[in-house]
C-alpha atoms as an extended CHARMM CRD file, in Angstrom:
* protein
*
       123  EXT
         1         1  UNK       CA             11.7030000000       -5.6960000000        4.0450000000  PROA      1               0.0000000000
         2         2  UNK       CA              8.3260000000       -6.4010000000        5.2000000000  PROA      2               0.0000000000
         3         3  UNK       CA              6.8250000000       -9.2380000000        2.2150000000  PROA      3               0.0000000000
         4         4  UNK       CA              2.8720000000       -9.7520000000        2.3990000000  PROA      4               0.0000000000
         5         5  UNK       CA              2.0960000000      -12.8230000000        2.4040000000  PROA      5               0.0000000000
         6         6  UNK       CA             -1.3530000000      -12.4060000000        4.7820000000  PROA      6               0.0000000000
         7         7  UNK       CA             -2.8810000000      -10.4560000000        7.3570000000  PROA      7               0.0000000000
         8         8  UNK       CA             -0.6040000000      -10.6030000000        9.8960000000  PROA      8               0.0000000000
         9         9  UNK       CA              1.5380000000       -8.4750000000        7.6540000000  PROA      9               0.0000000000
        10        10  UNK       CA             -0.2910000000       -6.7420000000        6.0260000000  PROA      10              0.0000000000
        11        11  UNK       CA             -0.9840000000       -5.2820000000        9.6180000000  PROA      11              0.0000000000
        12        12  UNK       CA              2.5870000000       -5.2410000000       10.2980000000  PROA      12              0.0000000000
        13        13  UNK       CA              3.2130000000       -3.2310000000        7.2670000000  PROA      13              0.0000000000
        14        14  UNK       CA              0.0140000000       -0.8340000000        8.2120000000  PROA      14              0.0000000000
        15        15  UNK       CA              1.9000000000       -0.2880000000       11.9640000000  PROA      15              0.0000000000
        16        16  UNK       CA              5.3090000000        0.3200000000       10.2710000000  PROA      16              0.0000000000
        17        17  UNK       CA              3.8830000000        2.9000000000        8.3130000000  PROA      17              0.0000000000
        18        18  UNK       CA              2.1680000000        4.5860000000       10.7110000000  PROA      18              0.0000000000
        19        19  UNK       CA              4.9940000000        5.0350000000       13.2430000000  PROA      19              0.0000000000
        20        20  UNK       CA              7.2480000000        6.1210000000       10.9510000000  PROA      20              0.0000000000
        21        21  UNK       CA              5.7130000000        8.9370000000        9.3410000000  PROA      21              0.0000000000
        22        22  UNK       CA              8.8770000000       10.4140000000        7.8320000000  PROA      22              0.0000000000
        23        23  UNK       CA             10.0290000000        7.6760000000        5.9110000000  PROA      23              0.0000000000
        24        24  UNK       CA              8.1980000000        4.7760000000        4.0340000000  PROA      24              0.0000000000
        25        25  UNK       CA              9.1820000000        1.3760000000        5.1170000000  PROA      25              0.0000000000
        26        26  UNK       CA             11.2000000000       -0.8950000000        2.5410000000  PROA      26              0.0000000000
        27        27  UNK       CA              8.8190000000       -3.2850000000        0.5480000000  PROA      27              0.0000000000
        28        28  UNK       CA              9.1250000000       -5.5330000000       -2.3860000000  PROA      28              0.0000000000
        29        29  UNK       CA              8.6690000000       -4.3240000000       -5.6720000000  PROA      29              0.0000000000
        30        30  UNK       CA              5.7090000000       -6.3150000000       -6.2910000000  PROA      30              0.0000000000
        31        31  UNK       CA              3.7190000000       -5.0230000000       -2.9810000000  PROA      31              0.0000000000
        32        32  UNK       CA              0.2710000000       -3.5990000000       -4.6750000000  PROA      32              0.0000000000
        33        33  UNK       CA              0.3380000000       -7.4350000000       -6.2110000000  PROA      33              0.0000000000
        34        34  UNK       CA              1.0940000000       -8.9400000000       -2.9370000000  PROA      34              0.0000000000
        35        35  UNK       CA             -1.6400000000       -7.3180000000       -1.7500000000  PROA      35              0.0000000000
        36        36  UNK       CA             -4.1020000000       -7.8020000000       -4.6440000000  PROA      36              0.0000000000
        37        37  UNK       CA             -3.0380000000      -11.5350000000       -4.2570000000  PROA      37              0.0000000000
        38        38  UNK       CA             -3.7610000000      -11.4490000000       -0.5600000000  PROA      38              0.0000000000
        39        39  UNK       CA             -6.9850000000      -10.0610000000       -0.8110000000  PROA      39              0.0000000000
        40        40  UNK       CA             -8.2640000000      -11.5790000000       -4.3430000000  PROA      40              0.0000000000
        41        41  UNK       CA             -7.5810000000      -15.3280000000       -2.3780000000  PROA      41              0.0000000000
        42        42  UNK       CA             -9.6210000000      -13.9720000000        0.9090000000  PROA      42              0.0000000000
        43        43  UNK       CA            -12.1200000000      -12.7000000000       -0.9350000000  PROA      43              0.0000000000
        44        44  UNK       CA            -12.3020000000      -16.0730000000       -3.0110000000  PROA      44              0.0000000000
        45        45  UNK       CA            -12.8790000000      -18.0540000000        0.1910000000  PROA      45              0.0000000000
        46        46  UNK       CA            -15.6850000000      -15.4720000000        1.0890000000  PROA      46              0.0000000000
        47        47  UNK       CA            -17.8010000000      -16.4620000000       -1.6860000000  PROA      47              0.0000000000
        48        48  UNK       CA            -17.1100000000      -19.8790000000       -1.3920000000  PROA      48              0.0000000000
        49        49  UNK       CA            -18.0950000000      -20.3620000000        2.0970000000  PROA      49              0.0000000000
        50        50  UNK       CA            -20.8170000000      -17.8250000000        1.1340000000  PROA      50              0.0000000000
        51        51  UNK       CA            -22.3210000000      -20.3700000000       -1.3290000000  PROA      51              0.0000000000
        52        52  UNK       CA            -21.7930000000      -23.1230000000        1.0140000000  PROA      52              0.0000000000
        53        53  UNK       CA            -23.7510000000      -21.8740000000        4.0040000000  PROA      53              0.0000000000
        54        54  UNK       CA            -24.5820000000      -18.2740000000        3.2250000000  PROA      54              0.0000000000
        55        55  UNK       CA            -25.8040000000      -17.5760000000        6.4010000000  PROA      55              0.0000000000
        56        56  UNK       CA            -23.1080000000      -19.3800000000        8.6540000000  PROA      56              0.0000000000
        57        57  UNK       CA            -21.2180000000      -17.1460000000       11.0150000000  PROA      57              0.0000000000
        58        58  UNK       CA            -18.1060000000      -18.6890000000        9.4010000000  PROA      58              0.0000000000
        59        59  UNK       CA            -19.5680000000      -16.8140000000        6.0940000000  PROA      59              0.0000000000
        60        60  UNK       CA            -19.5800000000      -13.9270000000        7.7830000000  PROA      60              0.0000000000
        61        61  UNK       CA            -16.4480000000      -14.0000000000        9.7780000000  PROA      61              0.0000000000
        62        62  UNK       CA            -14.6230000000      -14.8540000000        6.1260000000  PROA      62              0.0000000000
        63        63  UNK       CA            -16.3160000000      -11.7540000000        4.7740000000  PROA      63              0.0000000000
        64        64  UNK       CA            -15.4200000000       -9.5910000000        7.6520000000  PROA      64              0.0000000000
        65        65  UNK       CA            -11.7870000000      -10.2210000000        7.4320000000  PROA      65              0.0000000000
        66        66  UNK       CA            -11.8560000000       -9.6510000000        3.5070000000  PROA      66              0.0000000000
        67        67  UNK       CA            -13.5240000000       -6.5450000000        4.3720000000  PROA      67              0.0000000000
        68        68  UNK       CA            -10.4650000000       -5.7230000000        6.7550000000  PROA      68              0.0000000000
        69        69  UNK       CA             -7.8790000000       -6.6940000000        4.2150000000  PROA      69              0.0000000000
        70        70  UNK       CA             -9.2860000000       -4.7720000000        1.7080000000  PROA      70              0.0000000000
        71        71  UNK       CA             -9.5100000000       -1.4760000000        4.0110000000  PROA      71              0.0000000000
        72        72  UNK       CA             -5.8510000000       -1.9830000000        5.1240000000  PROA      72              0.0000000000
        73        73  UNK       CA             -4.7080000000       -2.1240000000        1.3940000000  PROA      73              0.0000000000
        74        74  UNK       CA             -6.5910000000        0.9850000000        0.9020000000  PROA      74              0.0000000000
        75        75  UNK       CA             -4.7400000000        2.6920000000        3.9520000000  PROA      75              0.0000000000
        76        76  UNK       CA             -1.4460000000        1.4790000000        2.9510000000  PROA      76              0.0000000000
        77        77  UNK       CA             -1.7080000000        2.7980000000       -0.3310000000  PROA      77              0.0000000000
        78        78  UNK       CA             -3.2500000000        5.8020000000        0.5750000000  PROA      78              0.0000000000
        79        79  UNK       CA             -0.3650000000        6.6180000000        2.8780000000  PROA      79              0.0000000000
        80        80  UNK       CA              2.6700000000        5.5630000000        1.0170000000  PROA      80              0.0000000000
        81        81  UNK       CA              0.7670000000        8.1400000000       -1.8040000000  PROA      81              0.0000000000
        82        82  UNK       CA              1.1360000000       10.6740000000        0.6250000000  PROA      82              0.0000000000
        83        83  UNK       CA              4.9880000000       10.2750000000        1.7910000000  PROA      83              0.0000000000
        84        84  UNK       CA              5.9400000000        9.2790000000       -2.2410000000  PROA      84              0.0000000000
        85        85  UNK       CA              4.3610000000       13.2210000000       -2.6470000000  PROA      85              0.0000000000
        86        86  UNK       CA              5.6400000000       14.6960000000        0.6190000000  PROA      86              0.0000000000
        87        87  UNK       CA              9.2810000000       13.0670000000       -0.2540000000  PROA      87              0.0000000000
        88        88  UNK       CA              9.2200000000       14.1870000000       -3.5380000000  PROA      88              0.0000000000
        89        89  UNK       CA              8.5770000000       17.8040000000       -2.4640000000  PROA      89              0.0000000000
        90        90  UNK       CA             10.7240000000       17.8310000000       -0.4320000000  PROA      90              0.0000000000
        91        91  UNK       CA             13.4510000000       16.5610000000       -2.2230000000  PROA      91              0.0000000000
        92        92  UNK       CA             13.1510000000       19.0280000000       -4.8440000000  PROA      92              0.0000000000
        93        93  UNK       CA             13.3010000000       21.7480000000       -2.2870000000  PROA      93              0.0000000000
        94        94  UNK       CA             16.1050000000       20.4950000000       -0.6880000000  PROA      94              0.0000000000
        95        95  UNK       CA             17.9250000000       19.8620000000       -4.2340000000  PROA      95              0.0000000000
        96        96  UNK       CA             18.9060000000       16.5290000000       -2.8470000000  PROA      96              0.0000000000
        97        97  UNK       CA             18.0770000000       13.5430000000       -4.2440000000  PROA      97              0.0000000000
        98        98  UNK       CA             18.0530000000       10.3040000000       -2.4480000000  PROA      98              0.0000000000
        99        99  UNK       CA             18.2660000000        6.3380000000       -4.7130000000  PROA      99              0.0000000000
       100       100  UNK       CA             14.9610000000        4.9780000000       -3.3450000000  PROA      100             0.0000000000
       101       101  UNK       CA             14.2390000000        0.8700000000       -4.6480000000  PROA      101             0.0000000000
       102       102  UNK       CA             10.2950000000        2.0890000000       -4.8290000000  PROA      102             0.0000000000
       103       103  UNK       CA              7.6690000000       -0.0510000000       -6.2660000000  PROA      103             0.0000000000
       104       104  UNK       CA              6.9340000000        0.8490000000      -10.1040000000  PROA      104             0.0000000000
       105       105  UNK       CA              4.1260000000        2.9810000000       -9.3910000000  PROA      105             0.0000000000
       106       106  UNK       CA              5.3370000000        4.7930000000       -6.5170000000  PROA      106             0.0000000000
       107       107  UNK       CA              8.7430000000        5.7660000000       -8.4970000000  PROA      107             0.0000000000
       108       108  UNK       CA              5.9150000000        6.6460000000      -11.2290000000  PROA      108             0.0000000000
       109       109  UNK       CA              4.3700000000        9.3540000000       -8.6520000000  PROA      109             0.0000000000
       110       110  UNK       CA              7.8350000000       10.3380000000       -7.6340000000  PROA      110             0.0000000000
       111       111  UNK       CA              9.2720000000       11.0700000000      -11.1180000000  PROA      111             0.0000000000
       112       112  UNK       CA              5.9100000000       12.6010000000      -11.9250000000  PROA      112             0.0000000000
       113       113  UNK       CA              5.6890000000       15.0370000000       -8.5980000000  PROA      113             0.0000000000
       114       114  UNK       CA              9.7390000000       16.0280000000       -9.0050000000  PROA      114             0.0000000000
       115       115  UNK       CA              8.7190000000       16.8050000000      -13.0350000000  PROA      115             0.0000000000
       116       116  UNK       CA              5.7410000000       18.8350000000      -12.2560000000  PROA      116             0.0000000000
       117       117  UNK       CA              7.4590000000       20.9110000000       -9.5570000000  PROA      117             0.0000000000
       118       118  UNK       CA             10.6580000000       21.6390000000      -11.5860000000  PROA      118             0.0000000000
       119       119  UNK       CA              8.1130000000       22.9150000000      -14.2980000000  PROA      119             0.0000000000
       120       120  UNK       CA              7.0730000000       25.0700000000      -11.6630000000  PROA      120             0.0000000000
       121       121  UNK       CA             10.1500000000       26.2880000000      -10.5210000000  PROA      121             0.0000000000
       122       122  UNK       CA             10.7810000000       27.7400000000      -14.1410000000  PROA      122             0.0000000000
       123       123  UNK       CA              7.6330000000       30.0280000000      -14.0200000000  PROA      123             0.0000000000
């Protein structure tokens, strides 16, 4: 279970996701907070050293790698969306059902996705 904690895994987590596009990688319940957390505290330090020496190339280099985090969140989210859809899909075509230990909002998408297309299957 990959845990982020800062942007080394974060980037871990953004590799393991990637490489294993059929399956998504086990992660902690909490992982959009994690992330949130991770970012909210880099972005913090931006504007502090931003009001410190505005200009400094520290500055920048702080709001660089906020920048990063914040586009590897958005990546990570955007494709554990994707497989949370593609599973569900498939699932209900397959009529199998696997237990997955999802995050709340991703078992949100998942109940939501296997609802919509058993709605579908009755028209």
């Amino acid at each position: 279970m990959i845990e982020v904690t800062d942007t080394q895994d974060l980037v871990d987590l953004y590799r393991d996701e990637l490489t294993h596009q059929g399956r998504l990688s086990e992660v902690p319940k909490d992982l959009y907070r994690q992330m949130a957390r991770l970012y909210t505290r880099l972005d913090d330090e931006c504007n502090a050293l931003k009001s410190e020496d505005p200009g400094s190339e520290e500055s920048e280099n702080s709001r660089r790698r906020a920048l990063k985090v914040r586009r590897l969140c958005d990546d990570i989210q955007h494709i554990r969306m994707q497989k949370v859809v593609f599973l569900a899909i498939r699932e209900h075509h397959s009529g199998e059902s696997e237990d997955r230990d999802l995050p709340p909002v991703e078992a949100k998408m998942y109940a939501s996705v296997r609802n919509v297309m058993r709605e579908a299957s009755l028209l």
